[in-house]
C-alpha positions in Angstrom: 0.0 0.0 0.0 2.7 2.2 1.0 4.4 1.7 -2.6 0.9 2.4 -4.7 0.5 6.0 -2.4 4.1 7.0 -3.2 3.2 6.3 -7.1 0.2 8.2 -7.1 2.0 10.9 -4.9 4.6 11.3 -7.5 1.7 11.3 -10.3 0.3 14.1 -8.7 3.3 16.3 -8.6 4.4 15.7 -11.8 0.1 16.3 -13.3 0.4 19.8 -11.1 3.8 20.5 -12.2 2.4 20.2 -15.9 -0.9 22.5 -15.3 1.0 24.8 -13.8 3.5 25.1 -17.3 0.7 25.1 -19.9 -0.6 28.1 -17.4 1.9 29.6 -17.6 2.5 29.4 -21.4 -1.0 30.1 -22.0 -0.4 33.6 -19.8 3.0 34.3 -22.2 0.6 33.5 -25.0 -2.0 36.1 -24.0 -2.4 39.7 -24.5 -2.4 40.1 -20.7 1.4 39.7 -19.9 2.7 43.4 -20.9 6.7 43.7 -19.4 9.8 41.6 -20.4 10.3 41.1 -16.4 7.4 39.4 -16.3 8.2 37.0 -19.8 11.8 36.2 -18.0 9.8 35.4 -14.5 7.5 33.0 -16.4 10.1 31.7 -18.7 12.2 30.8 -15.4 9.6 28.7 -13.4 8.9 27.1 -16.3 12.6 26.2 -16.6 12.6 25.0 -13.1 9.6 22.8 -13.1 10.4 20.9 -16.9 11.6 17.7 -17.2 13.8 16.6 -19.7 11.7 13.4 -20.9 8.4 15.9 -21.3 9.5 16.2 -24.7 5.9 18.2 -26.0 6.7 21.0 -23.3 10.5 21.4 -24.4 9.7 22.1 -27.6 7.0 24.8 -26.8 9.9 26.0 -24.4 12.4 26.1 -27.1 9.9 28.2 -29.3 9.5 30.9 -26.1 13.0 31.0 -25.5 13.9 32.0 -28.8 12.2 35.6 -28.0 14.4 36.2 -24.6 17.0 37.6 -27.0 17.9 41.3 -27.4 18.8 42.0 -30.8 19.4 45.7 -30.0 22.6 44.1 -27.6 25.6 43.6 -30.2 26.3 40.1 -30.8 22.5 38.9 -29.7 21.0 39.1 -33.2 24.0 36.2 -34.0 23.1 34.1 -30.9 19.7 33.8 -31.8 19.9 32.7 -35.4 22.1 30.0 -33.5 19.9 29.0 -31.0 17.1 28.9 -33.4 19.2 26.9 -35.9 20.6 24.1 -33.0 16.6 24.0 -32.0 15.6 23.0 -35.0 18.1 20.4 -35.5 16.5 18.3 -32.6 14.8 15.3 -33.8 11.7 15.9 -31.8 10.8 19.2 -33.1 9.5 17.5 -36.4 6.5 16.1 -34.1 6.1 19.5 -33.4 4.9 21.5 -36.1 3.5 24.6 -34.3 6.6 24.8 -31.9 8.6 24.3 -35.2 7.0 26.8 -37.4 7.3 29.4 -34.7 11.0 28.9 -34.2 11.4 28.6 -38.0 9.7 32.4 -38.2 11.6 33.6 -35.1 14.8 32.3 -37.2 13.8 34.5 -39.8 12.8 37.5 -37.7 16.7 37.7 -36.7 17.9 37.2 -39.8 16.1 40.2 -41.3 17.1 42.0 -38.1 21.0 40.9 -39.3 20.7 42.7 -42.5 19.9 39.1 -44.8 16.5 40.8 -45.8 15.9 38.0 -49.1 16.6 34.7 -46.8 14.4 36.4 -44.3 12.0 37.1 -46.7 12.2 33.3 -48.5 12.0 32.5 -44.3 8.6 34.2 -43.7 7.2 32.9 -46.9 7.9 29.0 -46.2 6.3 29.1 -42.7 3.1 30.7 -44.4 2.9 28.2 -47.3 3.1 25.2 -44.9 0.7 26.6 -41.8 -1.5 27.3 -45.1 -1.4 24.1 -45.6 -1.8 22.5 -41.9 -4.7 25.8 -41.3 -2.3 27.3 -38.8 -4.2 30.7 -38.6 -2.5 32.1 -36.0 0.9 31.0 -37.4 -0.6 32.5 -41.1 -1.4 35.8 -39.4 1.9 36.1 -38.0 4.1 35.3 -40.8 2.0 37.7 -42.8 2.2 40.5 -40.2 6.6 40.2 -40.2 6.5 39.9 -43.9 4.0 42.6 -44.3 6.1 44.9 -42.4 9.4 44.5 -44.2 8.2 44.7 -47.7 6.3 47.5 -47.1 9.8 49.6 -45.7 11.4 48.2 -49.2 8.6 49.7 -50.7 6.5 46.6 -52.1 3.3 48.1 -51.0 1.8 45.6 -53.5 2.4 42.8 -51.2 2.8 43.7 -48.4 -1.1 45.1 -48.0 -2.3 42.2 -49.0 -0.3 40.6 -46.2 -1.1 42.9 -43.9 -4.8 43.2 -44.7 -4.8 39.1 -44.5 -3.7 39.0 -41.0 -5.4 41.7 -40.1 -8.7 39.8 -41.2 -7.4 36.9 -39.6 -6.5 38.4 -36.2 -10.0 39.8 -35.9 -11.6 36.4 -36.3 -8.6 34.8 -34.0 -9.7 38.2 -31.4 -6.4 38.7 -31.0 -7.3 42.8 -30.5 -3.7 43.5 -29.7 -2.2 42.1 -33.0 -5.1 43.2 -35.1 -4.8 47.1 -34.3 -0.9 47.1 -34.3 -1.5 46.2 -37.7 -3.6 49.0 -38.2 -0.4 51.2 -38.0 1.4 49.3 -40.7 -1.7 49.2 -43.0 -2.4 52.4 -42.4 2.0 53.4 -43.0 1.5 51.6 -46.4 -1.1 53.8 -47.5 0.8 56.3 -46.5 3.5 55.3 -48.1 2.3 54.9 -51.4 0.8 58.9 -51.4 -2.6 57.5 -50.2 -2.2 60.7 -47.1 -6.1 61.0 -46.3 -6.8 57.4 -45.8 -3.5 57.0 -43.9 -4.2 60.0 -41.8 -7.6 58.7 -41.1 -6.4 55.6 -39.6 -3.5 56.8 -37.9 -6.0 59.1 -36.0 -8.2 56.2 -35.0 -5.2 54.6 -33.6 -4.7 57.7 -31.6 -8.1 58.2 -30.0 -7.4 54.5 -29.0 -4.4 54.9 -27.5 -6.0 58.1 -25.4 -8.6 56.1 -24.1 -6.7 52.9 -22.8 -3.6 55.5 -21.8 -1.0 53.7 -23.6 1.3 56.7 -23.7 3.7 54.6 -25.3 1.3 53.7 -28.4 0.0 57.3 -28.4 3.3 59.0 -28.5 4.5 56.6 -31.2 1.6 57.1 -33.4 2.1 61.1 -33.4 5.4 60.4 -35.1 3.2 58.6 -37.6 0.8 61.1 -38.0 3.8 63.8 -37.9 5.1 62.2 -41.2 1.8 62.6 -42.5 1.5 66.0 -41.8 4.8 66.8 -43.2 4.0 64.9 -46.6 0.5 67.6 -46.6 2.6 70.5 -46.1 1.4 71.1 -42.7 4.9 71.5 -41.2 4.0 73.5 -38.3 1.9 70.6 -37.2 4.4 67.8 -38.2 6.8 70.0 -36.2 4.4 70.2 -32.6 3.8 65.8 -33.4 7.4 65.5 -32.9 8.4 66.9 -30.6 5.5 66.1 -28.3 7.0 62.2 -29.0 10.9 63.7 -28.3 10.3 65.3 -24.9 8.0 62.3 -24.1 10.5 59.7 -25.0 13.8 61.9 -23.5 11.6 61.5 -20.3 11.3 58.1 -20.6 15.2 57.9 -21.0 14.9 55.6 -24.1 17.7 57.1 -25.9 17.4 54.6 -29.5 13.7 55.9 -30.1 14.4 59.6 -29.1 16.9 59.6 -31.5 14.9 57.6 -34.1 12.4 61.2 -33.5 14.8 63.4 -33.5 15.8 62.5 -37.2 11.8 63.1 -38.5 12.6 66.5 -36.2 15.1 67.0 -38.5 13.0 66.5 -41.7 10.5 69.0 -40.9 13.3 71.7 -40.1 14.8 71.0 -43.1 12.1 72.2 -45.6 11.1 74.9 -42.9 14.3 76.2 -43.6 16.0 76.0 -40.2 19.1 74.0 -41.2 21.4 74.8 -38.0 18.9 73.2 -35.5 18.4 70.3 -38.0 21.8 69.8 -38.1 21.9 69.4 -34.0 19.0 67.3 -33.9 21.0 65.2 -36.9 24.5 65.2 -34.6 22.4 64.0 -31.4 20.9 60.9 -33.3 24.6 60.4 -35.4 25.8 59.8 -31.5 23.3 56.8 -31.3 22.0 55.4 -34.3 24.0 52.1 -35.7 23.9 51.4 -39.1 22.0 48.0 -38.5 19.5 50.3 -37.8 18.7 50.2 -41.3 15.4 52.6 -41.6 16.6 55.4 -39.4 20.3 55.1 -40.1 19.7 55.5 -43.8 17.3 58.3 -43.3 19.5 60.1 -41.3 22.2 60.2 -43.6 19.7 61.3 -46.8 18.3 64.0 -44.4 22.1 64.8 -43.5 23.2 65.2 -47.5 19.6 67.4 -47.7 20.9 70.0 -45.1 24.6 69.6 -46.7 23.2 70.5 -49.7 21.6 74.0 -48.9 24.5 75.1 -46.7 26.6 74.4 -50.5 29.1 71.5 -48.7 28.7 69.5 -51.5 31.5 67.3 -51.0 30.4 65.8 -47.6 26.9 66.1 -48.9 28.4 63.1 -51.1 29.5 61.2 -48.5 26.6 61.1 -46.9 24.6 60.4 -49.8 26.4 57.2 -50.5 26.7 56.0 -46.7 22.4 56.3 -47.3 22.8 54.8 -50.6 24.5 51.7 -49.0 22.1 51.6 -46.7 19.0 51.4 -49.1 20.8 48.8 -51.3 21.2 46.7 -48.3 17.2 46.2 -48.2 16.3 47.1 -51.4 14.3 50.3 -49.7 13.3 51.4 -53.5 11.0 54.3 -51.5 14.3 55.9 -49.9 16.3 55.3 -53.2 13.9 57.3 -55.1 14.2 60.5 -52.8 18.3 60.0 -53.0 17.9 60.2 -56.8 16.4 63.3 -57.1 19.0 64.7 -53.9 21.9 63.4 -56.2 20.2 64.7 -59.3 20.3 68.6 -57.7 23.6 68.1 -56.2 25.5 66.9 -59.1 23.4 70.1 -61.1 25.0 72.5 -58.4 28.1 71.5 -58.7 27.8 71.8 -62.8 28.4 68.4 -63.5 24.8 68.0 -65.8 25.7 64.8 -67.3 26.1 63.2 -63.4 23.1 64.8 -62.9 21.0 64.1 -66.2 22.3 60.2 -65.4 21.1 60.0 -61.3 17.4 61.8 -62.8 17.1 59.2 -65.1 17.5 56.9 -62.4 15.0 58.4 -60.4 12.5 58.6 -63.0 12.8 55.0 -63.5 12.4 54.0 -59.7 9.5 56.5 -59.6 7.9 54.7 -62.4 8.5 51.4 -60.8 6.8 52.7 -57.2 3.8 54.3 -58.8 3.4 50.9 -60.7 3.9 49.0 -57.2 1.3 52.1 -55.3 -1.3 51.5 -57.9 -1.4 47.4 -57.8 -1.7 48.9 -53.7 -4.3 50.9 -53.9 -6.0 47.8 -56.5 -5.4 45.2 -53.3 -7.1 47.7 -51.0 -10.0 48.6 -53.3 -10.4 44.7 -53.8 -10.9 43.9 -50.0 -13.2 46.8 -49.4 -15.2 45.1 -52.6 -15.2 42.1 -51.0 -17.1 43.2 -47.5 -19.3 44.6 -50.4 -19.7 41.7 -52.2 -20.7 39.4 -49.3 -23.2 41.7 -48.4 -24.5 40.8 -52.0 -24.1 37.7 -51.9 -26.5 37.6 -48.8 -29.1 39.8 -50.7 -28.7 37.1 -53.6 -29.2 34.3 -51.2 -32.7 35.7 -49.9 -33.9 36.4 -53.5 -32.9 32.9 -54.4 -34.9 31.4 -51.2 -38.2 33.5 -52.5 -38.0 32.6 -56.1 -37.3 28.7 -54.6 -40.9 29.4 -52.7 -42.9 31.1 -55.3 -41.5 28.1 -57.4 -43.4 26.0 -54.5 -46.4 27.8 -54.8 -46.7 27.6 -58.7 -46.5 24.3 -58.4 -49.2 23.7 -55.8 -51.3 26.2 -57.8 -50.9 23.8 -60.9 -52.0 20.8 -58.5 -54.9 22.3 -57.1 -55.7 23.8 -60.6 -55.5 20.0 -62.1 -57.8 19.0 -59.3 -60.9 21.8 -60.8 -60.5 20.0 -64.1 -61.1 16.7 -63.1 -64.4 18.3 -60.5 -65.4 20.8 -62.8 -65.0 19.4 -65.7 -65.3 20.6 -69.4 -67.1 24.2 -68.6 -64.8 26.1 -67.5 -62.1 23.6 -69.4 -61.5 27.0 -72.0 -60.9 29.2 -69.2 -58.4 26.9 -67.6 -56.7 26.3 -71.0 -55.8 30.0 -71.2 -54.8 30.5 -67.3 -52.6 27.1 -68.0 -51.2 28.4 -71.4 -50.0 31.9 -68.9 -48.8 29.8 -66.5 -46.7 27.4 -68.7 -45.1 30.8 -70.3 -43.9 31.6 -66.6 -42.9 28.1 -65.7 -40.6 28.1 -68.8 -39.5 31.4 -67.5 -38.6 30.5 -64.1 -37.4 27.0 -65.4 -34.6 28.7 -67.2 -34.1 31.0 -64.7 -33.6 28.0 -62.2 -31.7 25.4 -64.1 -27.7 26.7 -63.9 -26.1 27.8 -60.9 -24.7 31.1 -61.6 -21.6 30.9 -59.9 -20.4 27.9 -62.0 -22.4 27.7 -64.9 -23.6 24.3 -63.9 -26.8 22.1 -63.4 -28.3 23.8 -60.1 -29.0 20.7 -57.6 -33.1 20.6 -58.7 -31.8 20.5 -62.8 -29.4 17.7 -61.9 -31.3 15.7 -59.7 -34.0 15.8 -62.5 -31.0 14.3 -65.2 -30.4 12.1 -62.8 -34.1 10.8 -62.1 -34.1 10.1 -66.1 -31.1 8.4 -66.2 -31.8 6.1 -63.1 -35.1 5.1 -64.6 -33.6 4.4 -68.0 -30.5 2.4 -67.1 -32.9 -0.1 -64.4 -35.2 -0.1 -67.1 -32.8 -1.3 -70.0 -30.0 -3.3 -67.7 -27.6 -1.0 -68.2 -24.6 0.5 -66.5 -25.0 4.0 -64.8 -22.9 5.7 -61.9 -22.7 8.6 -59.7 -19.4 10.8 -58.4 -20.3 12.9 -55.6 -17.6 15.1 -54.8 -16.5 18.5 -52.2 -14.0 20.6 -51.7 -12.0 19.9 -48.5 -11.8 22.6 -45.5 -13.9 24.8 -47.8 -15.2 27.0 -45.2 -11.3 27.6 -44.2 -10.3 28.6 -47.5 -13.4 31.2 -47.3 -12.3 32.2 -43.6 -8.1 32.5 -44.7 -8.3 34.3 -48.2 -11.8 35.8 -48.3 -14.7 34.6 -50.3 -13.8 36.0 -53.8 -11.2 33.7 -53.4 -13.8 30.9 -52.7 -15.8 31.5 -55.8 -12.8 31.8 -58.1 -12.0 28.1 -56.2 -15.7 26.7 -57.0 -15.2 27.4 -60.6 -12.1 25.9 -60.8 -13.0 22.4 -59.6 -16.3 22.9 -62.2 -13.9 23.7 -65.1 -11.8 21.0 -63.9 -14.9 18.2 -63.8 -16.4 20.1 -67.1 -13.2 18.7 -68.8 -13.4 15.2 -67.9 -17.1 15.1 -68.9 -17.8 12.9 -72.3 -20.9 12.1 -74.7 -24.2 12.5 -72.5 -22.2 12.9 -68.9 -23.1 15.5 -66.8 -21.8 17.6 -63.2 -23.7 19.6 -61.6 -23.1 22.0 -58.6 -26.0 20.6 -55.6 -24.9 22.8 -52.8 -22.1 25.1 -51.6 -19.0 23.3 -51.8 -20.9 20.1 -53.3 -21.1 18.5 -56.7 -22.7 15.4 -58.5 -21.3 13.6 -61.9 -24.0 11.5 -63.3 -21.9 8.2 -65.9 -24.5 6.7 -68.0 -23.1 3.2 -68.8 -20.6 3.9 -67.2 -19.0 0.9 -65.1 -17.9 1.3 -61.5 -14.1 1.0 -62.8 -14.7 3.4 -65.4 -16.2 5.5 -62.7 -13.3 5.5 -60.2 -11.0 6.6 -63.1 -12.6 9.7 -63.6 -12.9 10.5 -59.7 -9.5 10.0 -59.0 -8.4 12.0 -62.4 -10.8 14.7 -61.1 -8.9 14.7 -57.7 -5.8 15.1 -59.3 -7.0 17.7 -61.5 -8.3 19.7 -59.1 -5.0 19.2 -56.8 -2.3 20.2 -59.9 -4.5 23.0 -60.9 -3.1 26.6 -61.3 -4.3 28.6 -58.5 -1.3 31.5 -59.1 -3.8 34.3 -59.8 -4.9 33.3 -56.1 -3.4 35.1 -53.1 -0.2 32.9 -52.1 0.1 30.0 -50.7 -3.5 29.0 -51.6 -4.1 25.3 -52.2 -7.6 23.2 -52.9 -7.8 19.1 -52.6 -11.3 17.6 -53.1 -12.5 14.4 -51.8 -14.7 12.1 -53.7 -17.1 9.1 -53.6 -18.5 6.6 -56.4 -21.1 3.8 -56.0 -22.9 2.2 -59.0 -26.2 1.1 -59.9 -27.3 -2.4 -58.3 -30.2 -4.5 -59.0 -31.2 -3.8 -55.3 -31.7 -0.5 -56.0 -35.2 0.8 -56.4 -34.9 4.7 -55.7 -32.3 7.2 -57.1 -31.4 8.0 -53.2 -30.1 4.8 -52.6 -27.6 5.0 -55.1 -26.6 8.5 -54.5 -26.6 7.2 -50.4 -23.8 4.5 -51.3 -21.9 7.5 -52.9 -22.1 9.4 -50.0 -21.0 7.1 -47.5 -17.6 6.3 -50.2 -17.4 10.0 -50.0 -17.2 10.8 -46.1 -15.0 7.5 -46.1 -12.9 9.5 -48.3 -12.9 12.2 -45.7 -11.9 10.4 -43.2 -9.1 8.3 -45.0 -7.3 11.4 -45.2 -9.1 13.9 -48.0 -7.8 14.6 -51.5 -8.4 11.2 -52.7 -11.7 9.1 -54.5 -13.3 5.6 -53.0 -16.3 3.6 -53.4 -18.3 1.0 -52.2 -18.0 -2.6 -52.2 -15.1 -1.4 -54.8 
């Protein structure tokens, strides 16, 4: 007895020692934990209370320990992309592969912090493709937030909304509120960015007002530097000016020397075109004193600002220097946005200094770049206009669905009328048979009407599900009739409602009519697919055998699978699943037939997805 207690005593320990972890993960996990000394507190009980053979809570560990590094400390950034690397290596990650997919976009995060800003990119991108693939939203949402955010500072404003405005979506939906308005501030910077100033200053403002309400004067006074650009970009320079240095006397209090000194270089911006170069030129020295050049955004700035003042005090010379120390900077992250206003700096300096042909040269240069960002802003401002339509277009859709449900009733009605109508003629017989002759002739005319109206889905282009089940009636009469072969493919996208949830539902529709083009082009002679409900489809194979009918399933699975989806937001995939059954001379009814498909079908489903079976194959 005393050996069993001392068992379950130990079983205990170790079950509260586990609850107590995944608390305590959970709590890092949450928007609720706001300091790094509380993350390292956490992180160290943790520590303390894991055991080396709990392999599922090591690898989560591994994944939270790979943020405990300070890539602002030298040498950090380094350590990381180590740690991260060695993590990865351990054989027990691959069981992993949300505590792998994290590390793997941690990984990248420090690499584009080291400067490798095309391996960080190819990083991000990998993690979304495969947690696209395993419906890792909140994995999705991240990768697209970091990816979002660095090629929007390169200047890709094409992509980089639509990753932003993706995990945005998805954010909301997850109600991660913390995630989804930070990303308010980097939607509403690339619409800024790409000249769009009213829409940026409207969200910018929203942010504010939301900051003052929760006093988070650390959001607020980062967000007037936001709006501060903005207001310089208008024109409105005495208002940029009061932003920023609001967010510099805050931030001097606060003793955070990096980020006053990040302000103190859009301080300098604003002097600059108000003319005031001597107390830009301070403001420039201060942040000189603390800005490193793996700082690439500010540093890079800082110098192009630097040459801008250079240049109207006629110190052409150093002016250069600068120049290309900002030039070096831009390369390094292909920052097209800042390369375009160095061009047209270079292009006046060279033209004081009276060397036109330099000068004519570094224009050219920047009319080419500016060409290339408008092209890039407009596909921008396309992305944005799209996902406003689509909010649009759902509400549509809905309005569409309730017409459809009231011509399906007055359908309903007709036909009862036509019953009840038939009924007169048999009691009333042939006096009033003229009258009903004419009322039948007008309602045949709208029948026909409505017939044609209800027939094809419009989506797809197909059979509706009344149209098809009416072919199919015929042809399951015919073939019991005359002995002859006759079978059925029902057939659905998988995770369908994901796909609609992850990349919106324009996305879904443009998916629905590929897997009908795809089953359109497998169809011969009299065969026909129609669409019977959202996601759903029948094929109907007059003599058609059940092997001959499992060929054309499984070539419609792999159809549908190697199709080209790359006008599709990225990393979008579709699989269907699919079930065949043929007729038997047990079957009386067309639903029994259709039955055994279905059950194939959700065996399908349940063997894994993206594949065909059948019954008593």
């Amino acid at each position: 007895m005393t050996i069993g207690g001392e068992a379950n005593t130990e079983t205990s320990v170790l079950s509260a020692k586990q609850l107590r972890i995944d608390s305590l993960f959970l709590y890092i996990d949450s928007e609720e934990m706001d300091s790094a000394e509380e993350f390292e507190t956490a992180m160290a009980e943790i520590e303390s209370l894991l055991t080396t053979d709990d392999i599922a809570r090591q690898a989560r560990f591994l994944r939270f320990q790979c943020r405990q590094f300070d890539d602002i400390q030298e040498g950090e950034t380094e350590k990381a992309i180590a740690f991260a690397t060695q993590s990865l290596a351990k054989p027990f990650m691959d069981q992993y592969h949300q505590d792998r997919l994290d590390l793997e976009l941690c990984k990248s995060w420090y690499i584009e912090r080291s400067g490798d800003f095309d391996t960080a990119v190819a990083g991000y991108s990998a993690v979304i493709k495969e947690a696209t693939q395993r419906q890792e939203l909140l994995l999705i949402a991240d990768g697209r937030s970091i990816r979002g955010g660095l090629l929007r500072y390169q200047g890709l404003f094409s992509q980089a909304l639509e990753d932003l405005i993706i995990a945005h979506d998805l954010y909301v939906k997850l109600d991660r509120q913390l995630e989804a308005e930070d990303l308010l501030a980097g939607i509403a910077t690339a619409f800024r960015q790409m000249g769009n100033y009213k829409n940026a200053l409207k969200y910018y403002l929203q942010i504010e007002a939301k900051h003052t309400e929760d006093s988070n004067l650390d959001g607020f006074n980062y967000i007037q530097v936001m709006i501060g650009i903005t207001e310089e970009e208008l024109g409105h320079l005495d208002e940029a000016l009061n932003r920023f240095m609001q967010a510099y006397q805050y931030w001097e209090a606060q003793g955070d020397l990096v980020v006053r000194a990040e302000v103190a270089v859009n301080l300098a911006s604003a002097l600059i075109h108000m003319q005031d170069i001597p107390q830009a030129m301070a403001y420039l020295d201060e942040a000189e004193e603390v800005i490193e050049p793996d700082n690439f955004q500010t540093y890079s700035f800082m110098k192009l600002f630097r040459a801008q003042a250079l240049l109207v005090n006629n110190q052409l010379d150093e002016a250069h220097i600068n120049l290309e120390a900002a030039r070096q900077s831009f390369d390094s992250v292909s920052n097209l946005r800042g390369t375009e206003q160095l061009l047209e700096l270079e292009s006046k300096l060279f033209f004081q200094q009276k060397d036109y042909l330099q000068a004519y040269t570094s224009l050219t240069r920047y009319l080419e770049v500016h060409q290339q960002l408008n092209r890039q802003r407009t596909s921008g401002q396309t992305i944005a206009m799209r996902t406003q339509f689509n909010s649009q277009q759902i509400e549509l859709e809905n309005k569409h669905l309730v017409e459809n449900q009231k011509l399906k009733q007055h359908e309903v009605e007709i036909l009862e009328i036509n019953k009840l109508q038939q009924l007169i003629i048999i009691v009333m017989g042939s006096m009033i048979l003229i009258i009903l002759a004419v009322l039948t002739f007008k309602q045949s005319q709208k029948n026909r009407f409505l017939s044609v109206l209800a027939m094809t889905d419009h989506l797809t282009q197909l059979p509706n599900r009344r149209h098809i089940y009416q072919k199919a009636q015929s042809f399951f009469e015919h073939a019991r009739h005359n002995k002859h072969p006759f079978s059925v493919i029902t057939f659905d996208a998988d995770h369908f409602k994901l796909v609609n949830d992850t990349f919106g539902h324009e996305a879904g529709d443009i998916a629905l009519q590929h897997i009908a083009n795809s089953a359109q082009s497998l169809m011969r002679n009299n065969q026909i697919v129609g669409r019977t409900g959202g996601e759903e489809f029948l094929i109907l194979l007059p003599a058609t055998s059940l092997t001959a009918a499992m060929r054309i399933a499984t070539q419609l699975v792999n159809s549908v699978k190697e199709a080209d989806y790359s006008a599709l937001p990225t990393g979008f995939s579709l699989t269907i699943s699919a079930g065949v059954s043929t007729l038997q001379a047990s079957d009386l009814q067309l639903a029994t037939l259709i039955n055994r498909a279905d059950d194939a079908l959700y065996s399908a489903k349940n063997a894994g997805r993206n594949q065909a079976a059948c019954q008593k194959c």
